[in-house]
N, C-alpha and C positions, 0 to 999 in steps of 0.2 A: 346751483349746479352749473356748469361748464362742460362745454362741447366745441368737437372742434370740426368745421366740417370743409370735403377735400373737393376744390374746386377749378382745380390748374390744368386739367387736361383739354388736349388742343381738339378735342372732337371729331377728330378722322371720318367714323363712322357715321357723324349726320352729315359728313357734309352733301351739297353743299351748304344746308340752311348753316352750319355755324361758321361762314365766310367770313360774316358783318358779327358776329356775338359770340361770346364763350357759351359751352355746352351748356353746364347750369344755367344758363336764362334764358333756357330752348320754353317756349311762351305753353302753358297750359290753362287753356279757359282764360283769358286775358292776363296769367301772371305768370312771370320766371318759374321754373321748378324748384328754384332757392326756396321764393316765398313760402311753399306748404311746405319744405322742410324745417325753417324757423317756425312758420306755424305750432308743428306739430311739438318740437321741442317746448316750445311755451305751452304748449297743452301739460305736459310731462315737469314744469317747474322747472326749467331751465331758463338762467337769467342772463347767461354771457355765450358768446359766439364766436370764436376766433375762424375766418375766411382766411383759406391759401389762392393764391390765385397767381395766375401766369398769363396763359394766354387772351388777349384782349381783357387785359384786368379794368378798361375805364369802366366796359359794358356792365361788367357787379358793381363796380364801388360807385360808380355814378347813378345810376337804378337806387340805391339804397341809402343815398343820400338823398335824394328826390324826394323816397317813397319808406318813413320809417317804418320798421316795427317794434316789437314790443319785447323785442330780445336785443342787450347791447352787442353790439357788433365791432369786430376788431378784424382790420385786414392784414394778409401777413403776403408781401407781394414777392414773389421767387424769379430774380434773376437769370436764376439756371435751375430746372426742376430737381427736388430734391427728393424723388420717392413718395409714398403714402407716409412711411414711419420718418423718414427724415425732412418732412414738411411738420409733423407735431413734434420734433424734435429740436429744432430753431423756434419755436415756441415753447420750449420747456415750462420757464417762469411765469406762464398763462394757468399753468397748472398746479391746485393744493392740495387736489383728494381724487375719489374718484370719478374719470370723466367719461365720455362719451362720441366715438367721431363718426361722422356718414359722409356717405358718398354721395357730389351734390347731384349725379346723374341718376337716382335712385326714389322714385315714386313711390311711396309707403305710408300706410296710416299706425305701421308698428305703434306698440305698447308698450315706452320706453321702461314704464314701470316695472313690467313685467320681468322684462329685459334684466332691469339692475337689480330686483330681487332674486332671480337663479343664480346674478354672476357673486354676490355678495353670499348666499347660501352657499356655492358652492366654494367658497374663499382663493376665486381665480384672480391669474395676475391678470388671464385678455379672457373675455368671451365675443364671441363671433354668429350672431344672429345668423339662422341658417333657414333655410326656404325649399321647402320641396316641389320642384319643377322636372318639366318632361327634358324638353330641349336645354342642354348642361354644358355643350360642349365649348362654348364665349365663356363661361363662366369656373371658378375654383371650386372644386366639389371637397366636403372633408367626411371622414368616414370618424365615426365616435363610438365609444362603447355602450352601454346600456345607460350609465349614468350623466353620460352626455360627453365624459373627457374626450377632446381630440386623438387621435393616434396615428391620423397621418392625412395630409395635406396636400390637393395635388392642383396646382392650376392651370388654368384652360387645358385640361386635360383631350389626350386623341383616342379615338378609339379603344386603344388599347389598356387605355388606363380606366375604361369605365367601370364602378362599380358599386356607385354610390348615385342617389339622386337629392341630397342635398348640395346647395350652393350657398356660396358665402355672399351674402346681399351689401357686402360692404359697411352694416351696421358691426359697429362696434364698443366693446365698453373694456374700460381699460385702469389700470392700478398706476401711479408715479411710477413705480419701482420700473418699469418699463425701457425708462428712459437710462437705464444702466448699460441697458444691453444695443443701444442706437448711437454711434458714433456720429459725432459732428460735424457738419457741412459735407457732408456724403451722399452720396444719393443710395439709399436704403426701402428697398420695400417691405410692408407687414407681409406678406405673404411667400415668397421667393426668399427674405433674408431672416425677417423679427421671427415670425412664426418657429422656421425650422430651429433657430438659435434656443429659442428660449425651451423648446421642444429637446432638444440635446442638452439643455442643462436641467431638464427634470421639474421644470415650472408648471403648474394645473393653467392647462388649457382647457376651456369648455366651449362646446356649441350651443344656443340656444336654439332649438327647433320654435321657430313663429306660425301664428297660426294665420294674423290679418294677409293685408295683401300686400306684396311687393312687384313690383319689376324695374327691369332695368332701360330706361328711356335712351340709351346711349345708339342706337341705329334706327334708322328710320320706321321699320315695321315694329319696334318696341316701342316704338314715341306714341305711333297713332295707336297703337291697341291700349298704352297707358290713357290715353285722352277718349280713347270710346270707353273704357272699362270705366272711368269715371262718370261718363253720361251715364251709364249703366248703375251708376252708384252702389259698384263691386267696392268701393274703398271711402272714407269718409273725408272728405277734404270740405274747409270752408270756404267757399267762393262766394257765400255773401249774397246769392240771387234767389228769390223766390222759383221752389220746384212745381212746377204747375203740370202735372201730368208726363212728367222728362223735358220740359221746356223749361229751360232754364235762361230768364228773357229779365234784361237790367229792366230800371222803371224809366233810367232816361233813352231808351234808344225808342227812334223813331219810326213806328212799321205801320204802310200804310193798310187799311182796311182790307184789300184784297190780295196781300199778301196770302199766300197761303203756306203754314209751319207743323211739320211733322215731327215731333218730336221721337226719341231725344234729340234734344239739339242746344246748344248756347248761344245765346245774341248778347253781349256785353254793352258795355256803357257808351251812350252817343253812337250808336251805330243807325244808320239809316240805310231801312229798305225800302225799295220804293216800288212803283204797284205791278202788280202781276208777277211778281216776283214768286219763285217757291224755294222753298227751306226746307231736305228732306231730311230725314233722319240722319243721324252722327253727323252732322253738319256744324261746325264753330265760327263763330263769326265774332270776332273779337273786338276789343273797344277800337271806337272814333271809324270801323270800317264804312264803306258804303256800298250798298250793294243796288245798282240802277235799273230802272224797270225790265220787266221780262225776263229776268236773269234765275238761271236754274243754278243751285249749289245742293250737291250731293255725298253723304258720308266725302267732304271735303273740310278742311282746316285752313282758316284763313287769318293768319295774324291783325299784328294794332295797321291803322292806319294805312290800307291798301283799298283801293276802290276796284270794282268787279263793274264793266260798261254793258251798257245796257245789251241784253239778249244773249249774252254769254252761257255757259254751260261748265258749270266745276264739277268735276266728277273724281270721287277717289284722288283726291290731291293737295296738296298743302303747298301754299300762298305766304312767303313773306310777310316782312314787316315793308309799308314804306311802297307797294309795287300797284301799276296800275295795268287789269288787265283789260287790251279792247272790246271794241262792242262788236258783238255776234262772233265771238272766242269760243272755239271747246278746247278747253285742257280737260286731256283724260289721265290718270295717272300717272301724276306730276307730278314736278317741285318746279315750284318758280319763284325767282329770287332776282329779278333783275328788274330794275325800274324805268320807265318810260316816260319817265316826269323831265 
């Protein structure tokens, strides 16, 4: 099976952290958000991967050529942004049956399976995994009848238009025949253009109502609630590290004896903390960091390879890649992204 997943957008909303990196490889638990979305497809028997990519396209194709996985990867690089539907659209010929696309800014342990036996029961051309949440208003809400068909479709809806609390999670699953109704080298979106088209010419649209966990990582206060909600292990992702009570601590990082570690928390590979140091709860400290004596970090995120100086104080805050912060520093809810090196 084949998928194709949407990875071009310039990240507005995190920034600054996506200055230096495309949004997809906004880092969770020491890996891209890419990573556990190939993951999760290779859970699901998916063997091919077509990437669209634009802004800072080296930051994915270079990561992925480093660091394989176990799904082939195909990148498809966009000049000039082409839409959701007109990015698989310039990929047509990637496609022989029915496939599969997500959004790369979308944190989910969906059950692709699940997924593609409603859309195939109910012999739709698109179905549209949908997610019941409170706050709607960032997101495309679609109202469905009893049997799930769509019947009207409203994005990032105002006020006015509320009346539904389903949202479309950007998971989707999709028929060739699609590609009839998507004009070439156009900029076309599924939602604004594919949607209401194929909707006017009478085509079964369905929603999947999901039950796992979704959100959308695409602003700052969705990124850290997806990265605690994971400590929390609300959602199943492999990260590969023994759970020791919410401590989720690599076997190579080095933490000295009187560290003291509250879990949950993550410490990733080759990370050295050093003594007196404490580690409280939602706390991520990701590979090759170092974290130098006395040094307090709290429900804070702190990327690959930044060092925290000795008697510092991370509170509520997220730490680049790459960044050194001085000794006897409080950042208190922050982002810091600038280097001292």
């Amino acid at each position: 099976m084949k998928a194709f997943v949407l990875a071009a957008g310039v990240g507005a909303r995190l920034r600054p952290l996506t200055s230096n990196i495309s949004k997809p490889m906004i880092s969770i638990l020491g890996k891209p958000a890419l990573y556990y979305i190939f993951s999760n497809l290779c859970k699901y028997g998916f063997t091919d991967a077509c990437v669209n990519t634009y802004y800072l396209s080296d930051s994915i194709t270079g990561y992925f050529e480093r660091n394989k996985t176990d799904i082939r990867l195909e990148f498809s690089k966009e000049k000039t942004l082409l839409g959701t539907a007109g990015a698989i659209k310039k990929k047509e010929n990637f496609f022989d049956d029915t496939f599969v696309v997500m959004s790369g800014d979308g944190l989910s342990d969906v059950n692709l399976k699940k997924v593609l036996e409603f859309h195939k029961k109910k012999k739709s051309i698109a179905t549209i995994a949908l997610k019941k949440i409170v706050s709607r208003f960032e997101y495309g809400i679609a109202v469905t009848n009893k049997s799930g068909k769509i019947k009207k479709f409203v994005e990032k809806p105002s006020w006015g238009d509320v009346f539904n609390d389903d949202i479309n999670t950007g998971i989707y699953v999709f028929e060739p025949e699609i590609f009839n109704y998507i004009p070439k080298d156009t900029f076309f979106d599924f939602s604004m253009d594919l949607f209401p088209l194929l909707m006017k010419k009478g085509k079964k649209i369905f929603g999947y109502l999901m039950d796992e966990y979704w959100t959308d990582i695409g602003n700052i206060f969705e990124y850290k609630k997806g990265v605690f909600d994971v400590l929390d292990g609300k959602l199943e992702l492999n990260f590969g590290l023994i759970n020791n009570s919410g401590k989720y601590i690599s076997g190579t990082a080095k933490i000295a004896k009187s560290v003291k570690i509250k879990g949950p928390c993550f410490i990733g590979d080759n990370a050295v903390i050093e003594d007196k140091s404490v580690i409280n709860p939602y706390s991520v400290i990701s590979n090759n960091v170092k974290i130098e004596k006395n040094s307090v970090i709290d429900r804070s995120i702190i990327w690959e390879n930044s060092i925290v100086g000795s008697g510092a104080d991370i509170i509520s805050s997220v730490v680049s890649s790459d960044v050194s912060i001085p000794a006897s520093v409080s950042v208190f809810d922050s982002i810091v992204i600038e280097s001292s090196r």
